[in-house]
matplotlib code that plots the C-alpha trace (Angstrom):
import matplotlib.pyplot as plt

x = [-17.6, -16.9, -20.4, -21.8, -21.2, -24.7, -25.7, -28.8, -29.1, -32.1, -35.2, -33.9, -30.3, -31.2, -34.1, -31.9, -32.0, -28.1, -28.8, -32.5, -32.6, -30.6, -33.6, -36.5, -34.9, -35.2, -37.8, -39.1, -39.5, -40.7, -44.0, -43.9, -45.8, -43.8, -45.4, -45.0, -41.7, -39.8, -42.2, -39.9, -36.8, -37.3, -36.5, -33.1, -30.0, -26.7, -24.3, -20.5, -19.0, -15.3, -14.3, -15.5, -17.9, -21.3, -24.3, -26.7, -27.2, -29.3, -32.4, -31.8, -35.4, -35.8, -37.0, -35.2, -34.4, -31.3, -29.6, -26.0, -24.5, -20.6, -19.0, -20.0, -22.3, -22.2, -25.2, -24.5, -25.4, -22.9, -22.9, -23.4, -19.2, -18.8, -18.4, -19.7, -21.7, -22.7, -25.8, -25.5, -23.1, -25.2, -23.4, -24.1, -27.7, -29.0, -31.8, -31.6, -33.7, -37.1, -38.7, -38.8, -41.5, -44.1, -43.2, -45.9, -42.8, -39.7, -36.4, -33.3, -32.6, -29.2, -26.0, -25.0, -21.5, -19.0, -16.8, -14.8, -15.4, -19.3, -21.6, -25.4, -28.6, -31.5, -35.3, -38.1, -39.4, -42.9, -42.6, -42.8, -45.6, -47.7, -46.8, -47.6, -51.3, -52.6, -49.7, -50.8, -47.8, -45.2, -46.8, -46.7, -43.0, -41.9, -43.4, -42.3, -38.7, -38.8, -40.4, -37.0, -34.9, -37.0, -36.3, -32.7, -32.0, -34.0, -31.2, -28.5, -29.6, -30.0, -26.3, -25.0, -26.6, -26.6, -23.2, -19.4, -17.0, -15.6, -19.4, -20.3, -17.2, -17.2, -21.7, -20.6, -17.5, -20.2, -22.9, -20.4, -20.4, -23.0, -24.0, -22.0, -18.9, -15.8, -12.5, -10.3, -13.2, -12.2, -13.9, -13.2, -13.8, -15.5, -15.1, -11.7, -11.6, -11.6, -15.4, -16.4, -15.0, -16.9, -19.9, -19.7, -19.5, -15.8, -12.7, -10.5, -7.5, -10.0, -10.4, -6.8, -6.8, -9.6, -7.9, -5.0, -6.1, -8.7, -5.5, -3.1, -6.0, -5.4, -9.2, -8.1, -5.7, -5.9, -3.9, -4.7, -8.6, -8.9, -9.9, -9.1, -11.9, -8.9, -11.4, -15.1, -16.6, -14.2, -15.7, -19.4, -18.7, -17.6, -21.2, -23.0]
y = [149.8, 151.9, 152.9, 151.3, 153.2, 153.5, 154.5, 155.9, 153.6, 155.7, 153.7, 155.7, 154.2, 150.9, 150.2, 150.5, 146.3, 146.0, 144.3, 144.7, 141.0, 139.2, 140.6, 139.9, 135.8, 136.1, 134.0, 137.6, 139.5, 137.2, 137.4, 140.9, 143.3, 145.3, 148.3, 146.7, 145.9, 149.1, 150.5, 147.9, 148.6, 152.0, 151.8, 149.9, 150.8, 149.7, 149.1, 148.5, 147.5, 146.3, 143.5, 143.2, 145.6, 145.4, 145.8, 145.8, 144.7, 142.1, 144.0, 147.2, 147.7, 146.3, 148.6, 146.7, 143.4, 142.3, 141.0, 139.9, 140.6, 140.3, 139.1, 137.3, 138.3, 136.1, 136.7, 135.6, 136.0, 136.9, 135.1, 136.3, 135.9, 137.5, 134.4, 134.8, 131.5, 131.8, 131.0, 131.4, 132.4, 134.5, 134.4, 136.0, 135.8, 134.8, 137.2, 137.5, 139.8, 139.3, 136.7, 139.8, 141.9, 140.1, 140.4, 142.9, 144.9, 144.1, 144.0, 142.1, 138.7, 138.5, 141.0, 141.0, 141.5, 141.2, 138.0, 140.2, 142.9, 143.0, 144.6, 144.1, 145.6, 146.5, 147.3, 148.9, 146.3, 148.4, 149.1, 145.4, 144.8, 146.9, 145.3, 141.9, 142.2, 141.8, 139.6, 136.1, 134.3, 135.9, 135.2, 132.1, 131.6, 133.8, 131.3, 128.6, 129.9, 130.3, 127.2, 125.5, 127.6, 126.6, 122.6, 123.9, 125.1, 122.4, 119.9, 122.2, 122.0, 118.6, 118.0, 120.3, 118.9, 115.4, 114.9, 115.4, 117.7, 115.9, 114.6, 118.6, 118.7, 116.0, 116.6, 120.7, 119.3, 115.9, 119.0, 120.5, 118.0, 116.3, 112.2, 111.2, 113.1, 111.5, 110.7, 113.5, 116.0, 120.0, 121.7, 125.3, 127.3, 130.6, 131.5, 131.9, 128.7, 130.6, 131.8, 128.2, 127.1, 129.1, 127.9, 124.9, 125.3, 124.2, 125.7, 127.0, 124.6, 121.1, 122.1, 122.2, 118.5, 117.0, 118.1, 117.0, 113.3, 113.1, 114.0, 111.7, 109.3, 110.0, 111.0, 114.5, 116.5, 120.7, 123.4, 127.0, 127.3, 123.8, 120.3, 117.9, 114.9, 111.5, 108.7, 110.0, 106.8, 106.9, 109.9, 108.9, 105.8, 108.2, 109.4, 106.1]
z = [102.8, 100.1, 98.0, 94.5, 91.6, 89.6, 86.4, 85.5, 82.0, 79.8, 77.9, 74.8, 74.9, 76.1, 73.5, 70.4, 71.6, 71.7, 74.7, 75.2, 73.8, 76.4, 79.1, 76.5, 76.5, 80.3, 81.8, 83.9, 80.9, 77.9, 78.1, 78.8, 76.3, 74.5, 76.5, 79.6, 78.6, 78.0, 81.1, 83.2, 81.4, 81.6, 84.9, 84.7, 86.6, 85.8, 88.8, 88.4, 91.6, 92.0, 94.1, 97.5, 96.8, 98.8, 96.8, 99.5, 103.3, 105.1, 106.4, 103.9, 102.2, 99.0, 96.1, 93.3, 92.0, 90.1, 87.1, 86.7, 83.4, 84.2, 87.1, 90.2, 93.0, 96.4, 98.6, 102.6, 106.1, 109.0, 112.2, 115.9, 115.5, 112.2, 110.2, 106.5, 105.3, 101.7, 100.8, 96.9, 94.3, 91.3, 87.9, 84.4, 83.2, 86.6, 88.5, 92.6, 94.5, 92.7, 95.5, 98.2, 95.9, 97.3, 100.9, 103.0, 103.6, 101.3, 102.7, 101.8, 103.6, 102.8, 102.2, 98.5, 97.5, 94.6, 94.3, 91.3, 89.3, 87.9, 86.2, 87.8, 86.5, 88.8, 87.6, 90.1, 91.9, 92.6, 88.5, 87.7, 90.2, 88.9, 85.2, 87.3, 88.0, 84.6, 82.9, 84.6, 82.1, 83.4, 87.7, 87.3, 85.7, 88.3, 91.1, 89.1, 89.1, 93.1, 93.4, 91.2, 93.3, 97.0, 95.9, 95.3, 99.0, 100.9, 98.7, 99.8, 103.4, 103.5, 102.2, 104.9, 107.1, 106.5, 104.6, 105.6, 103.6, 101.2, 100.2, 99.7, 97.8, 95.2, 94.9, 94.1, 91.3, 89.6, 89.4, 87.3, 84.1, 82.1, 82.9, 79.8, 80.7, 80.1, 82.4, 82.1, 82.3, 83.2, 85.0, 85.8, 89.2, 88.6, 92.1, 94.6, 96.7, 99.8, 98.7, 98.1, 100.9, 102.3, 100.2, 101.1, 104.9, 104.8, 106.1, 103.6, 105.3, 105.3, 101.4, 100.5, 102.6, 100.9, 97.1, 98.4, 99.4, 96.3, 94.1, 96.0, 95.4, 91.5, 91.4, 90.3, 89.3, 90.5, 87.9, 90.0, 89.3, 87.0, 88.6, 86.3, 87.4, 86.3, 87.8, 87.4, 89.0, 91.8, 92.6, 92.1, 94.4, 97.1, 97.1, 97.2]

ax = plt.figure().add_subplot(projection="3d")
ax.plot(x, y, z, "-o")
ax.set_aspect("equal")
plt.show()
């Protein structure tokens, strides 16, 4: 596995707020204090991996946490056979990486690798502790956030578990667009469908079978990495 590229990114270059203000509109660092702040930033790493590019490994210890500002990042586990399962796809603007500061001893429960070229910034996670313990706003957004994110994985669970293929498959598309969408609607993968095959615990071959039939169906239409969604309540009814 070829090694990260990192770049040391300076307080004094950073805080000229080109892009200090997409982290101060981030629920970890808006209720910062403008000391606290630029002691956190101060601490920020820029990492530019190329696809397929491993960020970190499951069990590596955790010093930092992360946010994505280009690409995609897929955090998964490998099976006793080698089989990657994806646990969760991490696109611009989201954090990952932040729930392990509060383990006894922090280490990294997944591996974390690039779906395409990205751009990921890290921050100390011992730094932003220490900014933690007298900034009680910002604690309980944090556990507010993991909490949101905790609901999120027991309902992914529970639709692996409890639902077949092409259920996974037509909840991850309706997720997509808003209640009022219309027929006709786009929508757009951001990720190869090999990778959410993958995250959907589906082989890549019963994937191409299920568009197939849900096209055949005339419930959708597929152009490369567009899904056009013809008969929106035809696919709702398939979940009832």
């Amino acid at each position: 596995m070829r090694s990260i590229e990192i770049t040391v990114q300076p307080i004094q270059m950073y805080s000229g707020l080109r892009g200090a203000g997409e982290l101060r509109r981030m629920y970890m660092f808006s209720h910062l204090e403008p000391k606290d702040f630029e002691k956190v930033i101060s601490t920020m790493q820029v990492h530019r991996l190329e696809k397929d590019q491993r960020l970190f490994d499951q069990g590596q210890k955790a010093k930092r946490f992360f946010v994505v500002r280009r690409g995609r990042i897929k955090l998964f586990l490998l099976s006793a056979e080698g089989e990657e399962k994806i646990v969760h796809i991490e696109h611009p603007g989201q954090t990952f990486g932040e729930a392990v500061m509060f383990m006894d001893q922090p280490i990294y429960p997944v591996f974390a690798e690039a779906v395409q070229a990205s751009e990921i910034r890290s921050f100390d996670i011992k730094t932003f502790l220490g900014v933690l313990r007298h900034n009680a706003e910002t604690c309980f957004r944090l556990m507010g956030h993991m909490s949101m994110r905790l609901r999120w994985h027991v309902s992914e669970i529970e639709n692996l578990c409890l639902h077949n293929a092409t259920f996974r498959l037509v909840t991850y598309l309706l997720r997509k667009v808003p209640e009022s969408a219309q027929e006709n609607t786009n929508v757009q993968l951001s990720i190869p469908k090999v990778v959410l095959a993958s995250r959907l615990s589906i082989k890549r071959e019963t994937l191409s079978r299920i568009l197939a039939r849900l096209r055949s169906q005339g419930f959708i239409d597929v152009l490369g990495q567009d899904i056009i969604l013809r008969d929106l309540q035809a696919l709702r009814n398939l979940l009832i």
